[in-house]
C-alpha positions in Angstrom: 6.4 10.7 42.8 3.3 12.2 43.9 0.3 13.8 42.2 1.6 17.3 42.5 5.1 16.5 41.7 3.7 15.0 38.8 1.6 17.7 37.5 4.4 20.1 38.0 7.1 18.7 36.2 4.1 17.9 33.0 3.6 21.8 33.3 6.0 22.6 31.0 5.4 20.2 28.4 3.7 20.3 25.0 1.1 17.5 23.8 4.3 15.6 22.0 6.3 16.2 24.9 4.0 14.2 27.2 2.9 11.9 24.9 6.9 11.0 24.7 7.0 11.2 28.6 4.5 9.0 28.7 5.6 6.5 26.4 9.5 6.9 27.9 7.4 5.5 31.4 5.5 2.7 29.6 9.2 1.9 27.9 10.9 1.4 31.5 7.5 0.2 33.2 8.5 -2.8 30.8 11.9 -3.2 30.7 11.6 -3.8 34.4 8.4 -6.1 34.1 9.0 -7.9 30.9 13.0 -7.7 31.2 13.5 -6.0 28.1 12.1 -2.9 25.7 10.6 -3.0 22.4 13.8 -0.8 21.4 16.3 -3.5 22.6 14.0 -6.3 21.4 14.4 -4.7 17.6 18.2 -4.3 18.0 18.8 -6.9 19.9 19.7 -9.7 17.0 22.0 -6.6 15.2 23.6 -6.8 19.0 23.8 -10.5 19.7 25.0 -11.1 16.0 29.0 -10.8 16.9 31.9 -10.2 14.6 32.7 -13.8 14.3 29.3 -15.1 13.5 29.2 -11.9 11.1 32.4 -13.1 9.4 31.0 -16.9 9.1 27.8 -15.5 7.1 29.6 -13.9 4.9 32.0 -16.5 4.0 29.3 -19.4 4.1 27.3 -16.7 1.1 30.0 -15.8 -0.9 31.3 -19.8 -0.9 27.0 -20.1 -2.0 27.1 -17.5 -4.3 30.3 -18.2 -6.1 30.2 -22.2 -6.0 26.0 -22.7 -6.1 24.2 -20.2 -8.1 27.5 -18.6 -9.9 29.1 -22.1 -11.2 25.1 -23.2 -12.0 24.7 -20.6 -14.5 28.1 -20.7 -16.1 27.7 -24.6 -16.3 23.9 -24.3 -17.3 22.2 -26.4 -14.6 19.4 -24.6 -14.1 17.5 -27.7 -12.4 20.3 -27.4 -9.2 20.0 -23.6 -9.6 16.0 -23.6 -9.0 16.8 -25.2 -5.4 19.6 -22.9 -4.8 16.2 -19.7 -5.3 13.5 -18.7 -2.8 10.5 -17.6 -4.8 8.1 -15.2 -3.0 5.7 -16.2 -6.3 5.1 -19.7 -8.0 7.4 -19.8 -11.3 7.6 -23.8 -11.8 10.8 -25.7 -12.1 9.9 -26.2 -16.0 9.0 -22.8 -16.9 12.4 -21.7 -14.8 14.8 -24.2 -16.9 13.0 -22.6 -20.0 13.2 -19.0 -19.2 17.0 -19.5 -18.2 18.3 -21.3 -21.2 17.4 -18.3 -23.3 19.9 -16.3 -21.0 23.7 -15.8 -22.9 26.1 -17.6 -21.8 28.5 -16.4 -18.4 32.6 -15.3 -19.1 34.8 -17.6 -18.6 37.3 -18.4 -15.9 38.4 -15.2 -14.0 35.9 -12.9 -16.3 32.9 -14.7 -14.4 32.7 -13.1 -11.5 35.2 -10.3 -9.7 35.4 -8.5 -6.8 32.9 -10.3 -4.3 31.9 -8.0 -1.5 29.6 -9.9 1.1 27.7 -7.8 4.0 26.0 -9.2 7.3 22.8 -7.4 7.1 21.0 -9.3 10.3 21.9 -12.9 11.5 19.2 -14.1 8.6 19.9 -12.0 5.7 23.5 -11.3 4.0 24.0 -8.9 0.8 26.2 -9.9 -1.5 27.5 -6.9 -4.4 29.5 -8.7 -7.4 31.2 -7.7 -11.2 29.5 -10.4 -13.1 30.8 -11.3 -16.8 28.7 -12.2 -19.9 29.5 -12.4 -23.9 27.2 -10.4 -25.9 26.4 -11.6 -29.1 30.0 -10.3 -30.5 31.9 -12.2 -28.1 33.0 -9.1 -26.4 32.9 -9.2 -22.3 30.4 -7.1 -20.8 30.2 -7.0 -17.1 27.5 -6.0 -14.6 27.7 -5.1 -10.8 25.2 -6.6 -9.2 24.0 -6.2 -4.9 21.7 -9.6 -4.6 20.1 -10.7 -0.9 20.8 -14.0 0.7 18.2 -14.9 3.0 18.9 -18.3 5.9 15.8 -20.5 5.8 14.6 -23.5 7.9 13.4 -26.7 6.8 10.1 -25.1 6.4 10.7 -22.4 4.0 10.4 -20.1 7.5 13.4 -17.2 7.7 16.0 -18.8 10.6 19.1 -16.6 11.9 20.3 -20.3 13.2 21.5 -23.0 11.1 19.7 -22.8 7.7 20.4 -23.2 4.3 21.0 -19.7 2.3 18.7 -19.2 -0.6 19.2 -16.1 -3.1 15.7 -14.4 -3.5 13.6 -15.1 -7.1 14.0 -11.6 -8.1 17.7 -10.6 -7.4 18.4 -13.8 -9.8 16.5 -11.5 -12.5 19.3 -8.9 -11.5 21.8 -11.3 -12.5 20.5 -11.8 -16.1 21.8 -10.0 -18.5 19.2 -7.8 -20.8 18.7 -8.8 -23.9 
């Protein structure tokens, strides 16, 4: 395309409409170059995440959630639970078993935890909603329904969508506690 072809086919267009042009041009100027956009590089893990690695995420953190940081609070060991968290903040392992033995105690058996919904967000992070049950001071069941995030984490604490270990965040585990 020449200068002149160029100019007339701008003509028409407002500020936004060239700025867009323009950008549209850089977009394919790097596809071509670079072998791929910025557009496809964002989507590109939602894309190469398939149904069956999808499926496996979500049954490796409901198996986590229901068997790691569900059966650690109903049995009261807060000391695995603490490994089982990633805090964004320092709260030590002390000053964690402390805070969580004040919590009341979980339901038992079937009234612990109901209808488990797990949802592959990206290959690193899976959401996980849940019914969870706790006696109030009367003894009566009260449940909650609870969304908590699951984030796959390296050997370094770094966020992996390959072969981590699936840590609950610090301050979805406050979402779990009942209020007093």
């Amino acid at each position: 395309m020449n200068t002149g072809e160029w100019k007339e086919r701008v003509r028409g267009y407002t500020r936004a409409g060239v700025r867009k042009a323009i950008m549209m041009g850089l977009i394919a100027v790097m596809a071509t170059v670079f072998g791929v956009s910025p557009l496809v590089a964002q989507t590109k893990n939602a894309e190469t995440f398939g149904v069956m690695e999808r499926r496996r995420a979500e049954s490796t953190v409901e198996d986590v959630f229901k068997y790691q940081v569900i059966d650690n609070l109903k049995y009261r060991k807060f000391g695995a639970l603490y490994d089982n968290v990633a805090f964004t903040y320092v709260w030590t392992r002390a000053d964690f078993i402390k805070d969580m033995e004040r919590m009341p105690p979980l339901s038992t058996s079937w009234e612990t935890v109901r209808d488990i919904e797990a949802k592959a967000i990206y290959p690193w992070r899976v959401d996980v909603t849940a019914k969870i049950g706790y006696k109030d001071d009367s003894g009566m069941t009260r449940f909650k329904t609870v969304t908590v995030q699951f984030r796959q984490y390296d050997d370094n604490n770094a966020l992996t969508p390959h072969g981590g270990v699936w840590k609950m965040m610090a301050g979805d585990l406050i979402l779990l506690l009942p209020r007093r």
